[in-house]
C-alpha positions in Angstrom: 0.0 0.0 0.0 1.2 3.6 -0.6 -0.2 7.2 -0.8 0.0 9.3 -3.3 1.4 13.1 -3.7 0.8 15.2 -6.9 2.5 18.8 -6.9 1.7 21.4 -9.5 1.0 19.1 -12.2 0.3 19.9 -15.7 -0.8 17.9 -19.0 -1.4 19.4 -22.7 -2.5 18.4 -25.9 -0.2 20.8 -27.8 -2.7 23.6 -27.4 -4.9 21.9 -25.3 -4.4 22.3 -21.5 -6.4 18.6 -19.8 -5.0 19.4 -16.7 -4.3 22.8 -15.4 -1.9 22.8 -12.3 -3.7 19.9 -10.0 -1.8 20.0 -6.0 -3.4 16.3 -4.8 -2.7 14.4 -1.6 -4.3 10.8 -1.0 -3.4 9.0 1.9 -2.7 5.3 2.3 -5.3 3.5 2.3 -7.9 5.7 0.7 -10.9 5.2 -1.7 -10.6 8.4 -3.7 -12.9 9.3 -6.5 -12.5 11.8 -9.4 -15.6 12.9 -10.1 -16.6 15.6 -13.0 -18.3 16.1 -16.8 -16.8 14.7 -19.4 -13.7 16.2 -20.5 -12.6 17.8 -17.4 -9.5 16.1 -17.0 -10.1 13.5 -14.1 -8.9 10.2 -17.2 -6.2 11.8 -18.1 -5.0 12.6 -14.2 -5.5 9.2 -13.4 -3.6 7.8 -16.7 -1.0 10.2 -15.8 -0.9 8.4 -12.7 -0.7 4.9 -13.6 2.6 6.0 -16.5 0.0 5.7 -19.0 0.4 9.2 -20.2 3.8 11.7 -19.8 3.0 14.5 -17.7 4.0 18.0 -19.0 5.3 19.6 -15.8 4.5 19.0 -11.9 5.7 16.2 -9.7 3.6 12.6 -8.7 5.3 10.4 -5.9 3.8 7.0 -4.8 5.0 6.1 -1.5 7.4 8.6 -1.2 8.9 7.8 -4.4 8.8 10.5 -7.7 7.3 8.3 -10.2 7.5 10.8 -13.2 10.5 9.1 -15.2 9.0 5.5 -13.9 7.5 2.8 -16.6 4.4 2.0 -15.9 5.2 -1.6 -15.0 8.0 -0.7 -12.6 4.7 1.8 -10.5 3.4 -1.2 -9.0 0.0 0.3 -9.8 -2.8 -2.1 -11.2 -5.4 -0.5 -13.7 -9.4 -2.0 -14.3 -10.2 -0.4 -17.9 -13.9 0.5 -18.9 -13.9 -2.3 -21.6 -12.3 -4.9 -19.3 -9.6 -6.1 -21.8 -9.7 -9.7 -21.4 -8.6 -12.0 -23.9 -10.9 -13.7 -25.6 -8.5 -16.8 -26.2 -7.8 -17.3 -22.8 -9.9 -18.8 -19.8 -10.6 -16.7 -16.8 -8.4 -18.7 -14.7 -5.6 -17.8 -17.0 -6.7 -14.2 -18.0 -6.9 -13.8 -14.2 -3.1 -15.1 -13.8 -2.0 -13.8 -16.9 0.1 -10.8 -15.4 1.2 -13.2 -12.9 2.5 -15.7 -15.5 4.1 -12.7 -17.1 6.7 -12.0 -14.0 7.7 -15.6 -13.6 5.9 -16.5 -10.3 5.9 -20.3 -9.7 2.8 -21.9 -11.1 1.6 -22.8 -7.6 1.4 -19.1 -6.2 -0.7 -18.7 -9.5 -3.0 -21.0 -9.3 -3.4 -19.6 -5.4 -3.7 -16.2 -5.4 -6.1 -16.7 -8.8 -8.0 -18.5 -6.6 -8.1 -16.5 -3.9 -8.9 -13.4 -6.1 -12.4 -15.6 -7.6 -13.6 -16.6 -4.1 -13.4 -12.9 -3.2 -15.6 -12.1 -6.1 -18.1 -14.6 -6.3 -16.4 -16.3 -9.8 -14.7 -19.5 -8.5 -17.4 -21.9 -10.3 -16.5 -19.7 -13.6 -12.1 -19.6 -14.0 -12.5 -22.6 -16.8 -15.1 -20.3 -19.3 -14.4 -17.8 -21.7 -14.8 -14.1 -21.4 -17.5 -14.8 -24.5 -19.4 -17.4 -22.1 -20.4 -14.9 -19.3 -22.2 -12.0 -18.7 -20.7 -8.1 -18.7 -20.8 -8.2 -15.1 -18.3 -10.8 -15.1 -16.5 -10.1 -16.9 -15.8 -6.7 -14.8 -15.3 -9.5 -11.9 -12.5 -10.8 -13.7 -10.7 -7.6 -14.9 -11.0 -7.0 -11.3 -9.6 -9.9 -10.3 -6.8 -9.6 -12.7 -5.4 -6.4 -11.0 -6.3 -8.2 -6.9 -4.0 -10.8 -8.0 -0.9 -8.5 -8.6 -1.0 -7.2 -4.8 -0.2 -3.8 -6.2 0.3 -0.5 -4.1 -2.5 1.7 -6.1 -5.9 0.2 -7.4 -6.9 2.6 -10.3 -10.2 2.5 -11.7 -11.2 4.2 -15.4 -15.1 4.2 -15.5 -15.3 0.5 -14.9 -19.0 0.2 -14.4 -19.7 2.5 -17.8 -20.6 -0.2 -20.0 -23.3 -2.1 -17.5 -26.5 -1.8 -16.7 -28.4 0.0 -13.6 -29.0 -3.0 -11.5 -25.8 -4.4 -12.9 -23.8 -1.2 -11.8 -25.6 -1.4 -8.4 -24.2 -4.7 -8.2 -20.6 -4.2 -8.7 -20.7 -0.7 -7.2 -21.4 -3.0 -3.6 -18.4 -5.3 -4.9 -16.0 -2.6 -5.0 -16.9 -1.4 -1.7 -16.8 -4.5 0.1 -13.5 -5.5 -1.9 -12.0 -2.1 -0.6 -13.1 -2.7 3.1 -11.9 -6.1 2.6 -7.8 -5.7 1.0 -7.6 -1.4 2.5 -5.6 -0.2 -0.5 -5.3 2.8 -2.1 -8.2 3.2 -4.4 -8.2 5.6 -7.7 -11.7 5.7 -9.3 -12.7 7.8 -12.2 -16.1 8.5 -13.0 -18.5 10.8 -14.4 -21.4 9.2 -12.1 -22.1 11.4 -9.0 -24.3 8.3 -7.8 -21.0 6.4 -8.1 -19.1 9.0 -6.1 -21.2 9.4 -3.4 -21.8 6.1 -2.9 -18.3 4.4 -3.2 -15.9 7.4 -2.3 -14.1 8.4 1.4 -13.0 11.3 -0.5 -14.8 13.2 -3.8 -12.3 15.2 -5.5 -14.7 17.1 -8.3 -12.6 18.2 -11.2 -13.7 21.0 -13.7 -11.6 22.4 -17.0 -8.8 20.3 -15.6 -9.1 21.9 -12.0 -10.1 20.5 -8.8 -13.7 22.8 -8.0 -13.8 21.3 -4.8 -12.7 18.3 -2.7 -13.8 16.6 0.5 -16.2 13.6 2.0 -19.5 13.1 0.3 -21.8 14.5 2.7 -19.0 17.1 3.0 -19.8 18.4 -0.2 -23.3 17.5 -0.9 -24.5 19.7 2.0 -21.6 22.4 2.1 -20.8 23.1 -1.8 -18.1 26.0 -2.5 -20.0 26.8 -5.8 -23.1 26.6 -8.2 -21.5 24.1 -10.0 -20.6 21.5 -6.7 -24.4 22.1 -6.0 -25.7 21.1 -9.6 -23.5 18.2 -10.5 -24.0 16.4 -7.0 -27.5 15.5 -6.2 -30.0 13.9 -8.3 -32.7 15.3 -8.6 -30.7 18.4 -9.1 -30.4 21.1 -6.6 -33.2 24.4 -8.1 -31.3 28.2 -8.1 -33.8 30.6 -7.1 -32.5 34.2 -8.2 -33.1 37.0 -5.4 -31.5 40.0 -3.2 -30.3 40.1 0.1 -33.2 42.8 2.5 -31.6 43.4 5.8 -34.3 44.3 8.7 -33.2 44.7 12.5 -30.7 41.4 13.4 -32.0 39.3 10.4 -31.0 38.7 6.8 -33.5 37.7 4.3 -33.6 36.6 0.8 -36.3 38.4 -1.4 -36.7 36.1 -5.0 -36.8 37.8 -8.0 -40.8 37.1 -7.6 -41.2 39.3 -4.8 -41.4 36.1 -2.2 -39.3 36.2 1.0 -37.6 33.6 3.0 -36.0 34.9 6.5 -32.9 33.3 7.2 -31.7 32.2 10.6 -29.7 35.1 12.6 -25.6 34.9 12.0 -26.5 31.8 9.7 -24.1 33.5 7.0 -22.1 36.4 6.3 -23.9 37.9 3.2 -22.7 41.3 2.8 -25.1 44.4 2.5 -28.7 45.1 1.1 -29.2 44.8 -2.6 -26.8 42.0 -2.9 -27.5 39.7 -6.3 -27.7 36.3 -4.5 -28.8 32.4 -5.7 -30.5 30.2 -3.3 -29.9 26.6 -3.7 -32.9 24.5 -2.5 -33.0 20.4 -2.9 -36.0 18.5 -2.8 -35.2 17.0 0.3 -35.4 20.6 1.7 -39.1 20.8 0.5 -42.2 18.9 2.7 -45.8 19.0 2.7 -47.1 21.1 5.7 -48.3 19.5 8.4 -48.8 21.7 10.8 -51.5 24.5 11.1 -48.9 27.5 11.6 -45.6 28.2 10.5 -42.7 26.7 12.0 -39.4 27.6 13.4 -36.7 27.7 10.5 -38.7 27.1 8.0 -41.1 29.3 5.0 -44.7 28.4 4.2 -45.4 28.8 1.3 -48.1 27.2 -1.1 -47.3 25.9 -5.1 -49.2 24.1 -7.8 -48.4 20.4 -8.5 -47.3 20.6 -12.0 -45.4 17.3 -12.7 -45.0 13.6 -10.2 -42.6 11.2 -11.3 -43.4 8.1 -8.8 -40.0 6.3 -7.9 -41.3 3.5 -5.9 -41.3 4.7 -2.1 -40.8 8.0 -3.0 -42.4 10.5 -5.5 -40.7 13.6 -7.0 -43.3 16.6 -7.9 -42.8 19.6 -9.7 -43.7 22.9 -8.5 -43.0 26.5 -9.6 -41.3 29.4 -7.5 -41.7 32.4 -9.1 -40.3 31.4 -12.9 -38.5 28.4 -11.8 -39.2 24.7 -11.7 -38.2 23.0 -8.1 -38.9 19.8 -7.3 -39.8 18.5 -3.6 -39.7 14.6 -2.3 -42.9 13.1 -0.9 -44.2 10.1 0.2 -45.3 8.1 -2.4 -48.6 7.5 -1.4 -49.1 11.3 0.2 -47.9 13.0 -2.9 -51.5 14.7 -4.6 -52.1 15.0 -8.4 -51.1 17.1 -11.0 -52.9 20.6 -10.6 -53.3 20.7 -6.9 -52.6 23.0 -4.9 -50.4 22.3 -1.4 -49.0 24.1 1.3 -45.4 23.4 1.7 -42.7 24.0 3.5 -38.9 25.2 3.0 -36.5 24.3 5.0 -34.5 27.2 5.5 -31.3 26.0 7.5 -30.3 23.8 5.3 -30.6 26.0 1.8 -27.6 26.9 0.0 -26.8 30.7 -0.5 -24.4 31.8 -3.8 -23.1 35.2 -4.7 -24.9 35.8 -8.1 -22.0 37.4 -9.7 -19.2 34.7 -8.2 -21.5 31.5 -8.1 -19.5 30.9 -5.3 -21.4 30.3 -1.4 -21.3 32.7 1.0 
């Protein structure tokens, strides 16, 4: 096992910068995701990683080690790849060893740690089929189990779960996690699936235009984002941005929407700067509830919308309302959540809102 250091690094394209200057530290032990839209850099930081790609200036050190002039081989790093990359000749048993095979280990301490790798993930009663005899799912068991055999100091993962579907992904998204409790390496996953991030990651590191926007733990993020664009890419359904102006009256601060409504916010919640000031409130449906209760409550607006869209999800229903001009969405019960075209009184949670400078987009 190692950490991993990357000072001030750089990667372009000739005039293309991917990678802008990232400064990245990921302890031993970690499951670290790179997380972002596609294009912003977070492949080619993590093939820059593995020796895959030559960096253009900066520094990355694997267990204290600078790694820049190192072949990939010599990294002790193990890679899973989006399309798996199995040989279609081989067996799994000997796609599985295949690396092993490769570095002379006696045939013994093969056919053990192969073995060891399938029980781990469920694919012992499969090493004698082809990669064309089982499903995609297994297949990403195998690539898997190609890189657990190698022992290596770095797991990285390139979008492995990309090409399955939903309840596949689910699947293997449980995997992953149980195989990182299981071995405690140093885990590298790339992904464009905030789902996948939150769900698999100690650490979200959410890249942008080849920068880091913001990093931290999951809940970290998802409830405390530095910007607009944290808010929007993590959550789904999305967070709504409600347009309005900071109003000022005796100790309190208040947001007025762009619609005339206005939400009081709790005293010294924020530091918000003076009246007038162009501001975005970020609200998630999980902030939104019927109203139960006959008056308002503590910390929280009244306020009442038309039902203009439900999109059941099982236990759970998603309607759309409008505030002022803009669409927000609110989570319900599924059994409690109306129809389409009535009217309910709801209400706003206002502690745990998200307030952006308008001109910035960055919280305040």
């Amino acid at each position: 096992m190692a950490d991993v250091k990357i000072s001030g690094l750089h990667k372009r394209y000739g005039s293309f910068h991917a990678v802008r200057g990232i400064d990245l530290e990921i302890p031993d032990g970690e499951f670290t995701v790179l997380v972002g839209p596609s294009g912003c850099g977070k492949s080619t930081l993590l093939r820059t990683i593995a020796g895959l790609e030559d960096i253009s200036d900066g520094e990355i050190a694997i267990g204290g080690e600078v790694v820049n002039d190192m072949r990939p081989r010599d990294r002790d790093v193990a890679m899973v790849f989006q399309d798996y990359a199995l040989y279609p000749h081989m067996t799994l048993r000997k796609n599985i060893g295949f690396g092993l095979k490769a570095r002379k280990l006696p045939a013994a301490e093969i056919e053990a740690r192969v073995q060891t790798a399938a029980s781990m993930l469920g694919i012992t009663a499969l090493l004698d089929r082809y990669p064309r005899q089982i499903s995609g799912g297994q297949r990403q068991r195998v690539a898997i189990g190609r890189a657990i055999v190698r022992s290596p100091r770095i797991f990285l993962f390139d979008e492995p779960l990309s090409n399955l579907d939903a309840q596949l992904r689910d699947e293997m998204r449980g995997e992953i996690k149980r195989l990182h409790q299981g071995i405690s390496t140093t885990m590298i996953y790339v992904t464009h699936d905030q789902i996948e991030a939150m769900t698999l990651a100690d650490r979200i590191v959410l890249m942008r235009d080849g920068l880091i926007e913001q990093q931290g733990a999951p809940l970290e993020l998802f409830e405390r984002p530095a910007t607009t664009f944290v808010a929007g890419f993590l959550g789904s359904p999305k967070m709504a941005f409600l347009p309005g102006r900071i109003a000022r009256g005796g100790e309190g601060v208040s947001v007025v929407l762009d619609g005339g409504l206005r939400f009081d916010l709790a005293p010294g919640r924020v530091a918000v700067g003076g009246d007038g000031r162009a501001v975005v409130l970020g609200v998630r449906p999980e902030h939104i509830s019927r109203a139960e209760a006959s008056s308002a409550v503590p910390g929280r607006a009244r306020i009442e919308a038309v039902i203009e869209l439900l999109q059941p999800t099982g236990s759970r229903t998603y309607a759309t309302f409008r505030i002022g001009e803009t669409p927000v969405m609110a989570e319900f019960e599924a059994h409690d959540a109306g129809q389409p075209g009535d009217t309910v009184p709801l209400d706003l949670n206002l502690d745990r809102v998200s307030l952006f400078d308008a001109d910035t987009q960055r919280a305040i």
